[in-house]
N, C-alpha and C positions, 0 to 999 in steps of 0.2 A: 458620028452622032448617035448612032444605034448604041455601041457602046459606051456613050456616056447614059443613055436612058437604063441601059442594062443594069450597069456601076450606080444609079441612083436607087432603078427600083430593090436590087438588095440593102443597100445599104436600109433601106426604111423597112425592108423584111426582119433583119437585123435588130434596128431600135425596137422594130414591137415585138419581136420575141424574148427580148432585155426585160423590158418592162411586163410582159406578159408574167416571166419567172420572177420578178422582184412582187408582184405583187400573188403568185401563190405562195411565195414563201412568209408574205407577211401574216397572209390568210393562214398558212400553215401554225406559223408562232401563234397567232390569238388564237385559237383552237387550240393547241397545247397550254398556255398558258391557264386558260378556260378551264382545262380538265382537271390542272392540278390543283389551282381556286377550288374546282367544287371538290376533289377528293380530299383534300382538308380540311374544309367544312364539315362535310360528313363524317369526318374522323371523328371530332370534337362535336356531334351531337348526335346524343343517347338515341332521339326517336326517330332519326333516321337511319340506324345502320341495323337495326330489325328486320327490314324486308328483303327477299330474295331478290328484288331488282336492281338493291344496293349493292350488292353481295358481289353479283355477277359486273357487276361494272367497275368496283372495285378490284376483283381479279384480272378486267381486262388491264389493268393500271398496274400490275403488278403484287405482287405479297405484301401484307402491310403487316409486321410483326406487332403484335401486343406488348407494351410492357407492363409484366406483371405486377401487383401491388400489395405491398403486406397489409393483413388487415389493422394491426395496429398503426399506420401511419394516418394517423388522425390530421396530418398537415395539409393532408391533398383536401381537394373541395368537390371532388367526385363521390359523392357517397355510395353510391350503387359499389362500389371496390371493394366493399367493407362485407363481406360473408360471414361474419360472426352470429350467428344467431342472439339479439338482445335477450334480455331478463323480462319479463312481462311486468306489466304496471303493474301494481297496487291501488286499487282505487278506494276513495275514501269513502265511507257509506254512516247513514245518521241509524243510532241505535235507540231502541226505547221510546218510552213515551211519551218522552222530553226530547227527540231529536236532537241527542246529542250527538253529533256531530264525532267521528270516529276516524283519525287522521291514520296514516300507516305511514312507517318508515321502510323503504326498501334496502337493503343491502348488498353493494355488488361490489366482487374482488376481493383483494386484502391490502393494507397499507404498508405494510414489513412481514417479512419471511418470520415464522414462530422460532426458527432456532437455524443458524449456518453455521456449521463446523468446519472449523480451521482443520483443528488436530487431538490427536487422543492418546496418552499417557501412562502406564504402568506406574504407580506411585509405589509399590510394593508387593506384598505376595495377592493382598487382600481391599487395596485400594486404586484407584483410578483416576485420573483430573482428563477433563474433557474441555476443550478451549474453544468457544467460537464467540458469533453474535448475534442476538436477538432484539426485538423491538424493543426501543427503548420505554417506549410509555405504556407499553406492555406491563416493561419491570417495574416502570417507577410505581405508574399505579394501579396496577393490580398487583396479584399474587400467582404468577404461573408457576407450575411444579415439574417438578424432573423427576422419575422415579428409573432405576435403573435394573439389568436384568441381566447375569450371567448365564448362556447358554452352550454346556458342554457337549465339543462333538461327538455324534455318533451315528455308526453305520447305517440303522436304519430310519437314519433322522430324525429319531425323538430325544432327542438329548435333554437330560436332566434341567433344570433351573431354580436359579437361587434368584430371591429379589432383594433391592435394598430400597432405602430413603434416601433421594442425593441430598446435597445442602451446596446452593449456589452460590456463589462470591460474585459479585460485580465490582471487580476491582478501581472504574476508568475516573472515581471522585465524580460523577455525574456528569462527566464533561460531553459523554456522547453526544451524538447527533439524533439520525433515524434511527441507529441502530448505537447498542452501547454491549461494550463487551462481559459476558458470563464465563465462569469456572465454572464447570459440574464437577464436583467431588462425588464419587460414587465411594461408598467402604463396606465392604460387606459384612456381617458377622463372623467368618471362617475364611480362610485360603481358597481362591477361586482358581481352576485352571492350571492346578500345581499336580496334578493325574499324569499329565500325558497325553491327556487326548488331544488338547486344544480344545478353542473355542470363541465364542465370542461375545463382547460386549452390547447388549443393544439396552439404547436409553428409548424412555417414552417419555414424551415433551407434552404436557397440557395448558392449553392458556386459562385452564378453569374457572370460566368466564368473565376472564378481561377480554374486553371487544365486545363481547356481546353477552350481557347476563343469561341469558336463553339457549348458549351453544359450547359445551364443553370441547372445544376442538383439539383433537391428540393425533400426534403426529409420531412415527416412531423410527428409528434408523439405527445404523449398526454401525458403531465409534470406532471398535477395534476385531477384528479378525487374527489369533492366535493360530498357526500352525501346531498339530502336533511334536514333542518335544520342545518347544521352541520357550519355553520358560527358564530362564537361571536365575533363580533367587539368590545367587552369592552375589550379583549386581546390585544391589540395594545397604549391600555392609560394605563391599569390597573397598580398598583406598578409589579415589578416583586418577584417572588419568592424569589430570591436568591439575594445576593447583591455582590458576587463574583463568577466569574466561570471559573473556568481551562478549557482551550482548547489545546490539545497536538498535538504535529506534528505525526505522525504514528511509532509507536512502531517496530520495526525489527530487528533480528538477534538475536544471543544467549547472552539473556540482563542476567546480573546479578542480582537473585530475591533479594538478600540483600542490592543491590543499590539502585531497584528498593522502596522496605519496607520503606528505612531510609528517599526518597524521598517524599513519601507520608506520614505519617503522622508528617512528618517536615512541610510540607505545611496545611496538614489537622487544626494543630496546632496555624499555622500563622494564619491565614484567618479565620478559627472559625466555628461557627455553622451554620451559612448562606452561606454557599460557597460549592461549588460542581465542582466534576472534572471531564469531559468527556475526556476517553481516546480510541484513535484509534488504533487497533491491524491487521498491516499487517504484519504476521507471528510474530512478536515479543513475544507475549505473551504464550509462551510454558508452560505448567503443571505447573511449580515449581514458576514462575509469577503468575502465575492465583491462586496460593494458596494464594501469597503477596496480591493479589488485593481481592479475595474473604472477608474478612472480612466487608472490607471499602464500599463492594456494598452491604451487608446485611443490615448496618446500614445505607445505603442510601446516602452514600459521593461519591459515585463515578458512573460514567453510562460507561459502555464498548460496542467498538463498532467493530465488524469485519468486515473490509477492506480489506481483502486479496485478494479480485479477482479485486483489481484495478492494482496489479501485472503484469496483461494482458496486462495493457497497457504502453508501453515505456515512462513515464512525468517524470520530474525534482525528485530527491530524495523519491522516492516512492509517488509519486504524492501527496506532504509536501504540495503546495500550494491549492490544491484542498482539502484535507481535511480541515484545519484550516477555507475557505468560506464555507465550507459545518457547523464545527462546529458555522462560524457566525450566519450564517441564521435559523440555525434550532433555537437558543436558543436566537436569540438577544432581546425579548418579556421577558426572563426571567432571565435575570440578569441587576443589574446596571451598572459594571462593566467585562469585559471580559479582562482576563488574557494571553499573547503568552509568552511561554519559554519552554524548553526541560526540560525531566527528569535527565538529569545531572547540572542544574542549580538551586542553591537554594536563592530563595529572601530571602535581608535582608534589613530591616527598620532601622533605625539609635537607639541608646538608647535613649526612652523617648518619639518613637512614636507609633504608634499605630495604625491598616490599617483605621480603621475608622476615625480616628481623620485626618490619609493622603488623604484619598480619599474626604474628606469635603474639605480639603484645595483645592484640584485640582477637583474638579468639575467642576470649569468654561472652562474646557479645556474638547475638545473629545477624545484627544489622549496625555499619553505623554510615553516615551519613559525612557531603564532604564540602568544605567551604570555595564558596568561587572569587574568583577575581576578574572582575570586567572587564577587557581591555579594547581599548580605542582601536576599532577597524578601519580607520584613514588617516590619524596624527605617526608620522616618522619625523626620522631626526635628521634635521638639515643637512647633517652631513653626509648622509647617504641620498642626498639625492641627485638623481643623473645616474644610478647604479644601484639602487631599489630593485631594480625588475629581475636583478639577478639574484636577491639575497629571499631566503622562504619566508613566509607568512609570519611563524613566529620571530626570526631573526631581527624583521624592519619593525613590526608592529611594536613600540615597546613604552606605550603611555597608558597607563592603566587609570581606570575611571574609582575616585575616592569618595563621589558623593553622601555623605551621611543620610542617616533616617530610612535609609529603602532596604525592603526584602528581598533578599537576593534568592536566587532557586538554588536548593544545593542537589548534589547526585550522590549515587551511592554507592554499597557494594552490602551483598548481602550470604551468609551461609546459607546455600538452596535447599539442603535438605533440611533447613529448621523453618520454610518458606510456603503457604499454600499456594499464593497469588501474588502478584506484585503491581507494581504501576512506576511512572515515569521519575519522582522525584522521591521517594520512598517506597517501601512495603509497608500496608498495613494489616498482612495477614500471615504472622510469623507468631513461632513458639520463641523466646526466647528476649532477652535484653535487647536493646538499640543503643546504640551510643551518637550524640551530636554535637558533643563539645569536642572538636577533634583539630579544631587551631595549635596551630607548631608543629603538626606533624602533618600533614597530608590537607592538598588544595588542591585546586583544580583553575587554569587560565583560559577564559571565555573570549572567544573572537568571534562574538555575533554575526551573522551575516556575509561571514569573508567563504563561505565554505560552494557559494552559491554567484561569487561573484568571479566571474571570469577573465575580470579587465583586473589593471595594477592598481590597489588598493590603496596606495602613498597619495594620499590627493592632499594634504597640508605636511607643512614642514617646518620646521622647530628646535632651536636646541637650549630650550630652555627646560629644566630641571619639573619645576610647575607651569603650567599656564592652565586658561580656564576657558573653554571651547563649547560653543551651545549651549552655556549655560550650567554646563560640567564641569566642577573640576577635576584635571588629571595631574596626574606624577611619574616621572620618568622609572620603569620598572623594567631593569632587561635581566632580569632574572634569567630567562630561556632562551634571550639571544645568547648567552653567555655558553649555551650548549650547545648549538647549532654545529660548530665544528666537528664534536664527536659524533654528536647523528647523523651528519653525511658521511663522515669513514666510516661507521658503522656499517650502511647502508651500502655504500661500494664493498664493503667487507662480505658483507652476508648475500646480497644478489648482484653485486657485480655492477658494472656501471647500465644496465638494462634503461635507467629509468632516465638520463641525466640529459633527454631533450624534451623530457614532459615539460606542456608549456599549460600556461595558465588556463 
């Protein structure tokens, strides 16, 4: 009996000491819970975490790291983040004895950069072309000036200087955006920098007052930096290396590296062993490009250039017009001829000519100009289909668009050294003839949009000679299928089968 009283009374010692723990622990939890409530309240409010009592209680709680805040991120709703010191009002006060009323305007910041330079060019012994971009409603409406300033090195760093007058080009047809692209042409009266010593070119940029009639704002920077000796003036007469040279508008977007492959060495092919293709890469050129392009730059056909941080700035089509003067100037010393067209357009010579034999005929001209042929980016011929994915771009595509009445864009080619400035579908800043009647001899075939598209193109199929599609009519053109064959031997000729799992 004893021992079952014993056996009871633990047992209820037991339950209450169960219950005892279950409920300091629940105690335990709301009191933590509690603490972390208020330690996060007070985080998120400004007029409580000023005092030292906050401070210390907070530390009991642990480190609470800050995260810091730029002051430009206008997006948070904390203002106190913001340490910029403001611009002070303007207050508006009555004048005279008419109370009239005296409003003020304040002005803060700037809306476009006065002048961004790409790149800067030796045009000769005594001239210069300077390429970047500037505000565009700057140029359009105002008058800002460039005045330019040769300064030769020397030891005790007062080196001599010559000044000129620049004279700007805005090559871009007005198409810019925020920003629209300028030539500075610097020429000086004499031979600059042909001593020896070196030296350098520094332009001074004035908006003489566009923006604000009240404020001549000048800006000054240094274009080019000359080493001593570093001048050869027989570069400006000498023949040039190359007697053809691609110049491309800027590469973007998720391009298709098997557009890209069949593009180049279809051109590599045309044009021959003296031609070279500079291509610019703003963002366009991703991994599986850059495999396309790697062979062609080992064997020294191609120069690649990365452009991406002109992205920053707002101009016309990923600022198209500024690279293509940037490609003039750097190279026009080194070709005969310089080539404008996109990677979706493939020159074609007529049967029986030959670039060399065409370029002898039109040499008396600085510039001529080249007819296009539209061709259907999704009409293939019934019978290639079910085996499409395997034949190239131009091979399948072969229904060309014959609509009458429309203007078509043509492309060009232009002699650089008869050339100031250029732009996308002509020059209009050359010494010398143009030529634009150039049918029967030299064309160019336009596959809009295929260059960009990564899926298989064949989406209608047909083997009729004419039909009439969207409202287009088209007609059977396989002119370029008809070559397809030599340009892949070629290609396994020249780099080997490197390339033959590139896929769309």
């Amino acid at each position: 009996m004893a021992k079952e009283k014993e056996k009871e009374t633990k047992e209820k010692s037991l339950f209450v000491g169960l219950a005892w723990s279950c409920g300091d622990i629940k105690l335990l939890l709301t009191s933590l819970f509690f603490l972390c409530s208020l330690a996060t309240i007070i985080q998120f409010h400004p007029s409580l975490t000023s005092g030292p009592h906050t401070t210390s209680l907070l530390s009991c709680l642990g480190p609470i790291v800050p995260v810091p805040e730029s002051p430009a991120n206008l997006s948070s709703t904390d203002s106190t983040s913001v340490t910029v010191t403001p611009h002070p009002m303007k207050r508006e006060e009555k004048t005279g004895m008419d109370s009239v009323i005296k409003r003020s305007f304040n002005p803060v910041g700037s809306a476009a950069y006065l002048f961004i330079q790409m790149s800067a060019y030796r045009g000769g012994l005594n001239t210069f072309a300077v390429i970047g971009l500037a505000s565009k409603p700057l140029h359009v409406f105002a008058k800002p000036q460039f005045k330019c300033e040769w300064i030769d090195n020397d030891d005790t760093g007062n080196g001599s200087s010559v000044y000129a007058n620049a004279y700007k080009i805005l090559p871009d047809w007005g198409y810019g955006r925020v920003y629209t692209v300028v030539v500075v042409n610097c020429t000086f009266d004499k031979p600059v920098g042909v001593n020896g010593l070196g030296g350098k070119l520094v332009v001074h940029a004035s908006t003489n007052g566009g923006g604000d009639r009240e404020m001549d704002s000048v800006e000054s920077f240094v274009a080019i930096e000359e080493e001593p000796g570093s001048v050869n003036g027989s570069v400006f007469t000498a023949p040039p290396e190359y007697d053809y040279l691609y110049c491309g508008s800027p590469l973007y977007g998720n391009l298709s590296p098997q557009r890209v492959r069949e593009w180049i060495v279809y051109h590599v092919k045309l044009f021959g062993k003296r031609a070279h293709f500079v291509i610019y890469d703003a963002s366009g050129v991703h991994p599986a490009v850059m495999d396309v392009l790697r062979p062609w730059i080992e064997i020294g056909a191609v120069t690649l250039h990365d452009v991406r941080d002109q992205e920053r700035f707002d101009g016309y089509y990923h600022n198209q017009f500024l690279v293509v003067n940037d490609c003039l100037h750097r190279y026009r010393f080194n070709t005969k001829w310089m080539f404008f067209f996109d990677v979706d357009e493939f020159v074609y010579l007529e049967p029986g000519l030959m670039v060399d034999s065409l370029m002898k005929e039109l040499e008396g001209y600085s510039q001529f100009t080249i007819e296009q042929m539209p061709m259907s980016n999704k009409i293939c011929r019934a019978d290639d289909k079910g085996k499409s994915w395997r034949m190239w771009g131009f091979e399948k595509l072969v229904y060309k668009d014959v609509k009458r009445g429309i203007r078509r864009d043509r492309k060009y080619a232009i002699q650089p050294r008869n050339a100031f400035a250029t732009g996308v579908h002509m020059s209009q800043n050359i010494a010398g003839k143009s030529l634009h009647k150039t049918e029967g001899r030299i064309k160019y075939f336009h596959y809009h949009g295929t260059i960009a598209n990564r899926r298989e193109p064949c989406t209608e199929f047909t083997n009729t000679s004419e039909l009439a599609f969207d409202r287009t009519p088209y007609v059977l053109d396989e002119t370029l299928r008809r070559l397809a064959g030599s340009i892949k031997r070629f290609e396994l000729k020249t780099i080997g089968d490197r390339l033959v799992h590139t896929r769309q």
